[in-house]
N, C-alpha and C positions, 0 to 999 in steps of 0.2 A: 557573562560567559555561558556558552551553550554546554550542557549536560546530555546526557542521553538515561531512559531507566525505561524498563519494560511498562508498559500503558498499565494502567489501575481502570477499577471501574468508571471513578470519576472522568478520565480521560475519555472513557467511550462518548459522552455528549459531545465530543469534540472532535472525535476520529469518524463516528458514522454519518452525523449529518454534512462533514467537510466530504470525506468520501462521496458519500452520493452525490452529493449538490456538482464537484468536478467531475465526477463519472457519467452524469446524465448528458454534459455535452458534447460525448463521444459515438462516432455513428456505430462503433461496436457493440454498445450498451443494449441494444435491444430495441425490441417494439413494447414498447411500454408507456401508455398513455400518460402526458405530465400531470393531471392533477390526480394519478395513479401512484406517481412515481416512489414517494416516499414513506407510501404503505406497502409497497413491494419490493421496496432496493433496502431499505432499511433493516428488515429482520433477515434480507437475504446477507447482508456487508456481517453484520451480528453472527447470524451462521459458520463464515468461514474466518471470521475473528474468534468465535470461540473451539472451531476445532482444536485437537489436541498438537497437532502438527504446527499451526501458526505462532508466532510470535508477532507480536506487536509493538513495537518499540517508541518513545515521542521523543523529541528535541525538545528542551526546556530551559529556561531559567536559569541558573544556578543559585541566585539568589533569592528567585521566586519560583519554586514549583510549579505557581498556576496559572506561569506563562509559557505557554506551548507555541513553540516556530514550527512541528509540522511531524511527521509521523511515517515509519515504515509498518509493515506487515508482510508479511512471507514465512518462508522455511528453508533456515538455510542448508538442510540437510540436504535437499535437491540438488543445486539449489533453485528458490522461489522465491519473488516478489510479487504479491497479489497489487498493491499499491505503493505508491511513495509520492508524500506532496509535501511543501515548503509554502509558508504565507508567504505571499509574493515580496512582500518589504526584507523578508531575510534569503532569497535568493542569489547565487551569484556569490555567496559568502562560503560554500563550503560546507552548509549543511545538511546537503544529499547526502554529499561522500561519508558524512560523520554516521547518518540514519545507516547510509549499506553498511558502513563498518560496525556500528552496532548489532546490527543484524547478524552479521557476519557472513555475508556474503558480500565477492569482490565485481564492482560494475565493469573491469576490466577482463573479466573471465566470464563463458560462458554461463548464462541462467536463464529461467526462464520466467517472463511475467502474462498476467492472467488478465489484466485490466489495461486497452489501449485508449491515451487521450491524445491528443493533438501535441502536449507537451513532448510524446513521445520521438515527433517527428525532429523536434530540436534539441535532442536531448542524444540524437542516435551515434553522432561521433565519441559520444562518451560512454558509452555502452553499445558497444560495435558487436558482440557476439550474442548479443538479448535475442529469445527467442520468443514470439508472440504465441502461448497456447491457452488461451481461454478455458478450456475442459477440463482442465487439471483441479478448478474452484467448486467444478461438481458432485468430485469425490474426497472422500478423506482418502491418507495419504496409506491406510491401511485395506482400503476396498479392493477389489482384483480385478474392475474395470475401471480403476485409477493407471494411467500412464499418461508420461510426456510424450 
């Protein structure tokens, strides 16, 4: 049975290199040289996983904590999705919706997310009022050239 519980350190081997690795094949991602990539995306994904504003939530296990099906990250005080991914074998199952509602933000209500991948494109009937703003992962969410 899938769980949800806020990401732990250990989790981050898990949440930053799946982050980058699906992030890099996004033409939004940047110009960022690939054998660059993961000396530059990595402490960057780390950065706005550790602000004070982000939550980071995993999908797990119930029986095993140290199976992870896949992870949010955002604020839902915005609200914000910086990412959301699901191992592809547990897709289709409900597990998104479980990550936003963890989160606590609703995919059916206005939000906005920071990191666009291709999934996005198929994913748009399901989150019909998402807004695409990138700039928002530049600042914390307490800086005064932070807006949506």
């Amino acid at each position: 049975m899938i769980a949800h519980r806020d990401a732990r350190d250990e989790d981050l081997a898990f949440v930053i290199p799946t982050w980058s690795r699906t992030y890099k094949m996004s033409r939004q991602s940047g110009m960022i040289a690939s054998e660059d990539w993961a000396s530059v995306m990595h402490p960057q994904i780390r950065k706005v996983v550790a602000l004070p504003e982000t939550r980071t939530v995993v999908a797990y296990e119930s029986t095993d904590p140290t199976v992870l099906y896949g992870f949010i990250a955002g604020d839902p005080i915005v609200p914000l999705v910086h990412f959301v991914l699901v191992k592809e074998a547990f897709r289709r199952a409900g597990c998104a919706r479980g990550l936003f509602a963890a989160l606590g933000v609703d995919p059916a209500r206005r939000f906005f997310y920071t990191c666009w991948t291709p999934a996005c494109l198929h994913c748009a009937d399901k989150i019909p009022l998402a807004q695409h703003e990138p700039k928002i992962a530049r600042y914390a969410r307490t800086e005064e050239r932070w807006r949506p």
